[in-house]
C-alpha positions, 0 to 999 in steps of 0.5 A: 782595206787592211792597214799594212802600216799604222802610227797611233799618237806618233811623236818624235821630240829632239830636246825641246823641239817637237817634229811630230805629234800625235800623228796617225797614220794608216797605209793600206795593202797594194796602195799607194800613200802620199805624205806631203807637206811644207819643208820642216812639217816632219816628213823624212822624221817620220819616215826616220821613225818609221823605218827604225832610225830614230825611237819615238818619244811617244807613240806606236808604230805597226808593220804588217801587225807587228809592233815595230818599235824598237826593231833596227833598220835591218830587222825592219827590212827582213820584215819587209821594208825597204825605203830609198833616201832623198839624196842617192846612197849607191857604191859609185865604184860599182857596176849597177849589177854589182850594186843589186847582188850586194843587197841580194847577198844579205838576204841570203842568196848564195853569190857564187852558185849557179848564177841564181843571184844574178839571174835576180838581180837581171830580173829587177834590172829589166823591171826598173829599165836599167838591164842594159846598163848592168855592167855601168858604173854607178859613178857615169849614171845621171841622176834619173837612172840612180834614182831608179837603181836605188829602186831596184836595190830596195826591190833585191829585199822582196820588200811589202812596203816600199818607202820612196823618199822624194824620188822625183827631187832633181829629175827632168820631165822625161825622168819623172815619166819614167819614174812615175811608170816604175811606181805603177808597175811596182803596185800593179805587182802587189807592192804598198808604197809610202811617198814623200813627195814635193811635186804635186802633180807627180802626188795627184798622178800616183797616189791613192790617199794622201796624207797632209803634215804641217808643223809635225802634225796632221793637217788632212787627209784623203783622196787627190781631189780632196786634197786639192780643194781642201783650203787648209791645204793650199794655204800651208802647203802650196801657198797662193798665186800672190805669193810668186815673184815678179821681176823688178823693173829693169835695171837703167845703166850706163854699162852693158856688161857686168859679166861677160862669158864668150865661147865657154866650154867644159870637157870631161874627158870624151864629154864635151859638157858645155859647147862653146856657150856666150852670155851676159850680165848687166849691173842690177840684172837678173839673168836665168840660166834654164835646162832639163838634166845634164844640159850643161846649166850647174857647169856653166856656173861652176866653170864661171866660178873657176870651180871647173876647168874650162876654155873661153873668156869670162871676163867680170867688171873689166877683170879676165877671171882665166887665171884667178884662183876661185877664193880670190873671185868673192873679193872681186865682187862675185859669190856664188851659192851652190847646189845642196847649200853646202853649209857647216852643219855643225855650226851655229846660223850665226857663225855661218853668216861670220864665215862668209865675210871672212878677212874683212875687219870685225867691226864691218863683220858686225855690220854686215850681218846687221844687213842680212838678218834684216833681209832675212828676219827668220835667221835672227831667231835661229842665229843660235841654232845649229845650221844642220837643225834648220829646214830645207827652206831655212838653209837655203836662206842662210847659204844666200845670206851667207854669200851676201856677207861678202857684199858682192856685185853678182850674186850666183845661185844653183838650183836655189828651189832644189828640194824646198816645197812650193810655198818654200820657193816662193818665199827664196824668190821673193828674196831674190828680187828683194836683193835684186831691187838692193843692187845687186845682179843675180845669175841663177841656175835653176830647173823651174823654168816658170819660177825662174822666168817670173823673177828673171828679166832676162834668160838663156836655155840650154840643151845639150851644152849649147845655148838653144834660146836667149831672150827677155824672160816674159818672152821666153815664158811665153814660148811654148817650144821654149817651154817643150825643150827645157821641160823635156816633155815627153808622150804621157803613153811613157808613163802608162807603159805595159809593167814588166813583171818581178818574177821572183 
């Protein structure tokens, strides 16, 4: 097997902090290479150094026998390799098309000639199944579709190493079939592929040889099936069965509701997102909201939050919240943690947690932080550390703890697991049902249904913007058609779907 791409003794510091060390890797020609590992292993950082963004401190890399050390992302790209992101990077105000001749213009292709440039940029659009939706703009296209423009942007670079960083991370089952084929097809046709992914079961589906990192260095590596009975593994990587969250006993109160939303519904013009949706919070309850993309779940929260115009009630602890501006929700007693943590990168962990009791008094300031660097010992050692310097799991801890500054009666979380790896996840939940068992009610959006319902006494799933079942979590866990409607699952024939060929 000749090595397309390989890192000797890579090491990549940022002051005192080590994020990779020593890490060998070898990538061979027409395969396909897994990096996994937990949030904060050094991933993304060597895919960084990798792909020319940042230096390493010691070590080498290679690319096609090259020494590719020094070279700039765009040297290393006319090289050949190309490298999608974990967060989409597209030109919202363009048309899919547009956005593929872009990348085909800086590899020369002579816009305004006889058409070859858009007869290219078509071939890859019919490739990664996005012809069709040539002329959309990439601002309308859910996330599955952007995924897999960013796929196509990279291909207009007639790459020999794709670097594919967390392409699965927010797509439904349905999506992730589709993506999974556009993988094969992408090695069929001769292309090396190097995945950062958290998912296992995509991992074990598509890769060849897989390559484990744990504290920036190399915990493991080989086959699939190595890989899955490799003890080191499990334990740093996936955690254990142990580890998951279980629902506090149910909550004995004399009040029935302390949130209580009728008929809320959410348009975007044309688009009726949310249709007419009803539920409920009781005091000390957890309460899921579940769904595939696009079944409404990030704008229910977001409409009870009034962060979205909507229609309907959404009455909280007595109090009609039609016409409260959002700020004034928190001193109500709601606060909400949002998608992607929204942090401020630029301060410190410390002075994050400070921002989310604003207005209360000094003294109580103190107290309260008190309160959450108890439930969450990590922070107190990172309380001096930049928020942005924190992993994945680490900031989704901080944005919990920072919300809870404001000591409120309904904690509100969407997509809390977004992003973080397995152990990761179970750590946040176990979190929640520690806040939980505290007082506080919790209402959470969240895509993994098993996890969610495990911690949840009860839940809702919606599709296509209405509510499609409701009940007690355990019940609903149960429920295979449950199960099959927010999954979206979809024949695995998808997946191994004829390629269609690059015709270059």
């Amino acid at each position: 097997m000749t090595g397309i791409l390989r890192t000797q003794g890579l090491t990549r510091a940022f002051g005192g902090l080590v994020a990779l060390r020593n890490v060998e890797l070898t990538v061979g020609a027409g395969t396909i290479h897994a990096v996994i590992g937990p949030n904060g292993s050094g991933k993304t950082t060597l895919f960084n150094v990798i792909s020319g963004i940042y230096p390493p401190t010691a070590g080498k890399v290679e690319f096609l026998g090259r020494d590719a050390v020094g070279r700039r992302p765009e040297a290393l790209a006319d090289m050949g390799l190309g490298r999608t992101f974990q967060s989409s990077r597209l030109f919202m105000s363009m048309s899919v098309l547009e956005t593929v001749l872009v990348v085909l213009h800086r590899r020369g292709f002579a816009l305004r000639i006889s058409g070859v440039a858009r007869r290219r940029a078509l071939e890859i659009l019919d490739f990664v199944g996005l012809r069709d939706l040539a002329d959309t703009a990439c601002a309308s296209l859910p996330q599955g579709q952007r995924r897999l423009l960013e796929i196509a942007k990279v291909l207009a670079l007639d790459p020999k190493l794709v670097l594919l960083d967390e392409p699965h991370g927010g797509l439904n089952h349905a999506e992730t079939v589709r993506l999974i084929g556009t993988i094969r097809d992408m090695r069929r046709q001769g292309l090396t592929i190097l995945l950062i992914e958290h998912e296992m079961d995509v991992v074990m589906q598509l890769a060849d040889e897989i390559t484990v990192l744990n504290f920036g260095e190399r915990l493991a590596h080989g086959t699939p099936a190595e890989i899955q009975s490799n003890e080191a593994v499990v334990e740093a990587y996936l955690g254990s069965a142990g580890d998951a969250a279980v629902a506090p006993p149910r909550p004995q109160t004399d009040t029935d509701c302390l949130l209580d939303v009728r008929a809320l519904s959410v348009r975007f013009g044309d688009i009726e997102a949310v249709r007419g949706i009803d539920l409920h919070v009781a005091p000390g309850e957890i309460v899921s909201v579940l769904g595939n993309n696009g079944a409404g779940k990030s704008t229910t929260l977001k409409a009870i939050s009034r962060l979205l115009p909507a229609t309907g009630e959404v009455i909280f602890n007595g109090t009609d919240l039609a016409h409260q501006r959002t700020e004034k929700l928190v001193g109500l007693g709601v606060a909400l943690v949002p998608e992607r943590r929204r942090l401020f990168g630029g301060m410190s962990v410390l002075d994050n947690l400070r921002v989310g009791a604003y207005g209360r008094p000094p003294a109580q300031v103190q107290e309260v932080v008190a309160e959450v660097l108890d439930l969450f010992p990590n922070l107190q050692r990172l309380s001096g550390l930049l928020a942005a310097s924190l992993s994945g799991g680490e900031q989704q801890m901080l944005a919990i703890g920072r919300a809870l500054m404001s000591r409120p009666r309904l904690l509100m979380l969407d997509e809390p697991s977004l992003g973080l790896a397995p152990m990761l996840v179970d750590q946040v939940f176990a979190k929640l049902a520690d806040i939980n068992a505290r007082g506080t009610a919790v209402l959470l959006v969240e895509q993994n249904a098993r996890m969610a319902l495990a911690v949840s006494h009860r839940a809702y799933v919606l599709a296509s913007g209405r509510v499609v079942a409701e009940g007690d979590a355990k019940e609903l866990a149960a429920d295979e058609s449950v199960k099959n409607a927010y999954l979206g699952i979809a024949a695995e024939a998808d997946a191994r779907a004829a390629p269609h060929p690059i015709v270059h």
